[in-house]
N, C-alpha and C positions, 0 to 999 in steps of 0.2 A: 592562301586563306580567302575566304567571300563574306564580303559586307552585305547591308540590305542597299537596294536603290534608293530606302527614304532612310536612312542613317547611316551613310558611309563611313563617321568616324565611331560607330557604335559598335556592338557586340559582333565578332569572328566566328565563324563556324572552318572546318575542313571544307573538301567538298563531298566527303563520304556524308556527314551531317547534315550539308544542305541538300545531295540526293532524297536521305527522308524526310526529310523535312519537309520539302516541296516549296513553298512560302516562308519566306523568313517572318520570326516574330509579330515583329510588328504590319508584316500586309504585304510588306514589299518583296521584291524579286533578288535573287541571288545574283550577285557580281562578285568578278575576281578585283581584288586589290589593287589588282595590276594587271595587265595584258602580257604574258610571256612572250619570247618570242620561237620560230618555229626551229625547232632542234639542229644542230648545224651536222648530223651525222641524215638525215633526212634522204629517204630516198622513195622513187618510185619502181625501183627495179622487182620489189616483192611482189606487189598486187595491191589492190585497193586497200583492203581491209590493215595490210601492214601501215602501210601511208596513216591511213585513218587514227589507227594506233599511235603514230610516232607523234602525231600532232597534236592526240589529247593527252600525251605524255606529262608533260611538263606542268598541265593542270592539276594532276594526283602528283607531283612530287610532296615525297614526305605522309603522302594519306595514308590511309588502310588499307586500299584496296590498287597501291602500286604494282605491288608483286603479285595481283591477281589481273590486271590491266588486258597485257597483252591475249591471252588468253579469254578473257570474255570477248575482246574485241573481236579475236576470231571466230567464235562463236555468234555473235550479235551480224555481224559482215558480211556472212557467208553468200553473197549473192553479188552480181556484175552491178557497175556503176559504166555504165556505156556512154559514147556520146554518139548522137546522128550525126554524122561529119557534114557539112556543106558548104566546103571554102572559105573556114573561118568564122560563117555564121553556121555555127553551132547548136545543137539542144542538146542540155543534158538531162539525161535517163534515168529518173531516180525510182521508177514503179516496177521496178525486177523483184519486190520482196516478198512478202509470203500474202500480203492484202492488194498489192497491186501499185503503192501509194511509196511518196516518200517517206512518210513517216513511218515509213519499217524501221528506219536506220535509230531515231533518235526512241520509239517502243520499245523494242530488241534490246538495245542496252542499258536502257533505264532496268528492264524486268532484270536482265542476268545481276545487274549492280546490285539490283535490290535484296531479290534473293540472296545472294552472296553475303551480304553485309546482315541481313535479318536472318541467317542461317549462324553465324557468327556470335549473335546477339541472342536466339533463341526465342524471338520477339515475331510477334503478327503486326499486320498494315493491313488497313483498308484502304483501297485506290480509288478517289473518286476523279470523274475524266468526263469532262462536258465535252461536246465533238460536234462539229457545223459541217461535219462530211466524212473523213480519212480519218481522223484520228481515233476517235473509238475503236475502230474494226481494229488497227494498226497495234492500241494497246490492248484488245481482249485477245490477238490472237499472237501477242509477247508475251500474256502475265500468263495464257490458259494453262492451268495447271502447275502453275511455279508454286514451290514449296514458298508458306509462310504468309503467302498473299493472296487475296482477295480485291476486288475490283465493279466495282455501281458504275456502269457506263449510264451519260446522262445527253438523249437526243431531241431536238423540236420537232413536236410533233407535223408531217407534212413539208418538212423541208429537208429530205437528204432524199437523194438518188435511190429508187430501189433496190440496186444490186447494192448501194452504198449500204442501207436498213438490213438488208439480208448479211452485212457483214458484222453488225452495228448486233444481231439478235438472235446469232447461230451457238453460240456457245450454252454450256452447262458446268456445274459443277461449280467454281470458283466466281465465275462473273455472271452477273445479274447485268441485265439491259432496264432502261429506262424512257419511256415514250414522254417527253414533257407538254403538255399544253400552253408552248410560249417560244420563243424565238430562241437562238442559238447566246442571246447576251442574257437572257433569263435563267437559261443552264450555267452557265458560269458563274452568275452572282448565287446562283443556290452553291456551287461550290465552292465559292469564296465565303459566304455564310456560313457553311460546314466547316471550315479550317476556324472560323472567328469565335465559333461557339465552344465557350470553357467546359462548358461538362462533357463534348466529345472528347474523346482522345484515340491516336490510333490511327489517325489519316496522314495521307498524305494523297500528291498531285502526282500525273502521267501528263498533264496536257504541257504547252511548248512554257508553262512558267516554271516547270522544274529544270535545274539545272543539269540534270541525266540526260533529259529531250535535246538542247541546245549543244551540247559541246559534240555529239555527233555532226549536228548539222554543221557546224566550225568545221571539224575535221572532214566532212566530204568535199568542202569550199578551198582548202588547202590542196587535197589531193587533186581535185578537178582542174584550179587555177594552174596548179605545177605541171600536169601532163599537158595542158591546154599549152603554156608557155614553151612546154621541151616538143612539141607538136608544129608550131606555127614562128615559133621563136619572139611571139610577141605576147602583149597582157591586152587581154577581152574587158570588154563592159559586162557586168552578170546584170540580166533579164531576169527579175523574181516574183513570181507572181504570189500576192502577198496578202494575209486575212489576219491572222491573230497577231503576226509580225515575228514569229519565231525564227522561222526559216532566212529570216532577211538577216535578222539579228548574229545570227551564226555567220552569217557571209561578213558582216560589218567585224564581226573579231577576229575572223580568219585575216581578213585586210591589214588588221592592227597587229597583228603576228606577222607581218611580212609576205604574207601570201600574194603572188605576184596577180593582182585585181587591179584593173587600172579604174575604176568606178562600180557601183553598187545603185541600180534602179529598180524600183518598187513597181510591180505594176498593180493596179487594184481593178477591181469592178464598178459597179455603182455607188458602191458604200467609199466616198471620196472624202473621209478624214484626214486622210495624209495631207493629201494632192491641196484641200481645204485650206490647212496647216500652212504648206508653205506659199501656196498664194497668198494669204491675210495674215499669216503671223499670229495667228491665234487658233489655240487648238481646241475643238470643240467634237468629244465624243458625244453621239447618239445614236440613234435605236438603228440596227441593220436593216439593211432592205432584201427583200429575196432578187438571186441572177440567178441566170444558168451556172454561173462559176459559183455552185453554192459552198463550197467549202469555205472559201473567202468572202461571204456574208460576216462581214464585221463591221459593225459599228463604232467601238470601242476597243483597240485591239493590247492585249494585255502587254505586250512585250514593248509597247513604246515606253514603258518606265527604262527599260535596258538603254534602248537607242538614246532619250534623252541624258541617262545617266554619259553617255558617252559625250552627248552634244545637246551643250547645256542650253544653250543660246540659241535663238529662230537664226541666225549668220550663219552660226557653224552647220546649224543642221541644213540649212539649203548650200553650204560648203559640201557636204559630204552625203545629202541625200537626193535622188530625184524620184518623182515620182508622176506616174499618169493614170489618170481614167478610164476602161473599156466598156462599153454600152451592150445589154444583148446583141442587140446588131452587129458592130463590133465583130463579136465571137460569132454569130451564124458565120458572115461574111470571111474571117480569118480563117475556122475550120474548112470551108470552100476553098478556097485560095492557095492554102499547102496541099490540101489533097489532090487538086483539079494540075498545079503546077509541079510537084513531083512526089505524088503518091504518097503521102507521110500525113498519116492520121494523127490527131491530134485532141485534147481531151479541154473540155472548154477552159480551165483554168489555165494550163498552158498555152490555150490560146491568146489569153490576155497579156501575156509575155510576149508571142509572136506580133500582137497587130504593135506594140509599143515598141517593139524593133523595127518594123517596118514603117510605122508613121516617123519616127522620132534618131533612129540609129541606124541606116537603111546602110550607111556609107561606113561603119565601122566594125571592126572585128568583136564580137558578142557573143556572146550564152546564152539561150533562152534555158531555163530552169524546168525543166516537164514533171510536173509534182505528181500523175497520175496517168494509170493507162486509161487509153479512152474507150475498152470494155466496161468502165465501169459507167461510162453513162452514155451508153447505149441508143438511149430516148432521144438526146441532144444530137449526137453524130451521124449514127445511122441515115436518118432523114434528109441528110445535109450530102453527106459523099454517094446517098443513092445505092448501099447497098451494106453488108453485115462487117461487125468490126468481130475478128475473128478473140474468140476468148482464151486469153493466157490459162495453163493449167491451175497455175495456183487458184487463180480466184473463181475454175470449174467447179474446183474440190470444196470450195466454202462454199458455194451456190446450192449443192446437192442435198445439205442440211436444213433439219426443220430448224425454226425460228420460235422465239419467246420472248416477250417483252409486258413490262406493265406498266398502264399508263394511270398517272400522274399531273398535275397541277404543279406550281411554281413555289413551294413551298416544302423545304430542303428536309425539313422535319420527316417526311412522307419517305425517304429514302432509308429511315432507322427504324 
C-alpha cells in the first residue's frame, strides 16, 4: 500500500490508485509503506526489461494490474539499457528510447498502466506534464494515441533545447503542447494548481511525482547495480545528474531493496539547492536559474518530499546523500575532455555527472548516469568536439514533423 509523504499514518491507496491519481490528496507524493525487498528468484539471465519487471514486482503484489505486470513491462522496455564500459568507471545508457532521453523508461509505463487500468474502468484522464527539457517529449510520445487518455504538455517559454521543443510540439490528436511565459518552476505550480482546484476533475500527473514515473526508474537501478556487480565483482558509486530529483529518488529505493549501490551522488548545475541543503542544514527552494544542463534547471525540486520522507533529519540525510555543483564552464570543459581523451560524446547533463566523478571520485569504481543523447543538443556539443554528433534514428523521425504549440501565460486556468 502508499501513504502520502505529508500523512504517512493517513489514508492508503494500491498503487494502481496512486498511478491515477498522480498526487496524493492532500498535495503530497506517493510512498510505499515499506520498502520491499528485491525478489530472491531475481535474475539477469533474461534481458533488461525481465530484470526491470522482477524488481517492480513486489510493488504491485496483490494490485490490479499484477497479472498484467509482466507484459506491460515488456512492452514499456523494449529498447537496450547499455553501459560504455571504461574499467569500472562507467556510464550508463539510458537515451536508447523512442525521444532519446531517460525518461522513456518511466513515460512508457506510466502510459501502458494507465491505459490498462482506464480501459478497465471505462473512464478518461487528462495528463498534465510540466517538462524543463525530456520529459514532455518522453510523455507525448508514451501517451500518443493511447486509448482513454489525453495529455496538456506545459513548456518555458525560451528555455529548452530546439530539438528538445520540436519534441515537446510534434504531436496531434491526443496532446496539446504548451509554450509558457515563465520558468520551468511556474509550469509546475500551474500544474499543481490544476490537481488543487475542486471543480477540475479528471487529472492526473506524468511528470517524476507520479508513482508510475519512479518505480521504473528503481527498477533500471537494480538491474544496472546487479549486472555492474556480476561484471566487476564489486558495488560502484551511482553519478546522477539530478533536477526534479526523481531519477535520484529511484536509485535511493533501489538501494533500500538491496540493490548492490554502494553510494548514491547527486550531481546538479547551478541551481545548488541540494548541495545548499547540506552545507547549512537548511533547505531553502527558489527560483531556477537557466545552464546548459537545462533539463535540471530546478529550483525547487518536487521529489525531495520522497528523499526526505526517507531521511528525516539534515544527519541522516548527509548520511546517505552527497551531492555537487557544476558551472557552465564545468560542462564546456568536461564535454572537451571525454571527447578529446577517448572519443565519447557526451550530452551536457551527463556531463555534470562526469566532471563530479572526476573532481571528487577519480579513485573509485562509478556510474555516471547519461540521461540523454547528445543529439539532442546539438548547439552545446557540436562547437565543443569541432564537429557533427551524428543523429539516432529515433529522434530523425520526430525531427521531420511539423510542430504546434500555443503560447500562454502562468495562469493554469488558460489550459481549460
Amino acid at each position: 500500500m502508499y501513504v502520502s509523504t505529508r500523512s504517512v499514518t493517513g489514508d492508503k491507496s494500491t498503487a494502481s490508485e496512486a498511478i491515477l491519481k498522480g498526487l496524493a490528496p492532500d498535495g503530497g507524493l506517493f510512498i510505499p509503506e515499506s520498502i520491499p525487498r528485491i525478489p530472491e528468484d531475481f535474475t539477469l539471465s533474461k534481458g533488461a526489461w525481465y530484470a526491470m519487471y522482477q524488481a517492480m514486482k513486489p510493488y504491485f503484489e496483490g494490485d490490479e494490474l499484477e497479472g498484467d505486470l509482466e507484459e506491460i513491462a515488456k512492452n514499456a522496455f523494449s529498447f537496450p539499457v547499455p553501459f560504455h564500459h571504461n574499467e569500472g568507471k562507467d556510464t550508463l545508457e539510458l537515451f536508447y528510447g523512442p525521444t532519446a532521453a531517460f525518461k522513456d523508461f518511466g513515460a512508457r509505463f506510466l502510459a501502458f498502466s494507465m491505459e490498462k487500468l482506464l480501459e478497465k474502468r471505462n473512464r478518461d484522464l487528462c495528463i498534465l506534464v510540466a517538462t524543463s527539457g525530456d520529459t514532455g517529449g518522453a510523455v507525448a510520445s508514451a501517451f500518443h494515441n493511447r486509448k482513454h487518455l489525453s495529455v496538456k504538455v506545459l513548456f518555458p517559454k525560451g528555455r529548452v533545447a530546439e530539438r528538445q521543443q520540436k519534441q515537446l510540439t510534434c504531436w496531434d490528436g491526443n496532446v496539446e503542447s504548451y509554450e509558457v511565459d515563465g520558468t520551468f518552476d511556474d509550469c509546475q505550480k500551474m500544474v499543481k494548481d490544476a490537481f488543487m482546484d475542486s471543480s477540475l476533475s479528471g487529472l492526473s500527473s506524468a511528470n517524476s511525482i507520479n508513482l508510475g514515473r519512479l518505480l521504473p526508474q528503481m527498477a533500471y537501478y537494480v538491474y544496472a547495480s546487479s549486472l555492474y556487480k556480476e561484471i566487476y565483482g564489486r558495488e560502484a558509486v551511482f553519478i546522477i545528474p539530478s533536477g526534479n530529483v526523481g531519477n535520484s529518488t529511484g536509485a535511493f529505493w533501489a538501494k533500500a531493496m538491496g540493490a548492490p549501490i554502494k553510494s548514491i551522488v547527486l550531481a546538479v548545475n547551478a541551481n545548488r539547492t541540494i548541495p545548499d541543503y547540506l552545507e547549512t542544514g537548511e533547505y531553502r527552494p527558489r527560483p531556477s536559474v537557466e545552464t546548459l544542463a537545462n533539463a535540471m534547471d530546478v529550483g525547487a525540486p518536487s521529489n525531495m518530499e520522497r528523499l526526505f520522507a526517507m531521511f528525516p533529519s539534515v544527519e541522516q540525510f548527509r548520511e546517505n546523500v552527497a551531492s555537487y555543483s557544476v558551472s557552465d564552464d564545468e560542462i564546456r570543459r568536461t564535454i572537451g575532455e571525454e571527447y578529446r581523451e577517448s572519443g565519447h560524446i557526451i550530452c551536457p547533463h551527463t556531463a555534470c555527472g562526469e566532471r563530479v566523478r572526476r573532481d571528487h571520485y577519480a579513485d573509485e569504481d562509478t556510474v555516471v548516469v547519461a540521461t540523454a543523447h547528445p543529439a539532442k543538443f546539438e548547439r552545446i556539443v557540436e562547437p565543443i568536439i569541432g564537429g557533427p554528433v551524428a543523429i539516432p534514428k529515433q529522434l530523425f523521425d520526430i525531427l521531420q514533423k511539423p510542430s504546434a504549440a500555443k503560447s500562454i501565460g502562468t495562469d493554469y486556468h488558460a489550459l481549460f
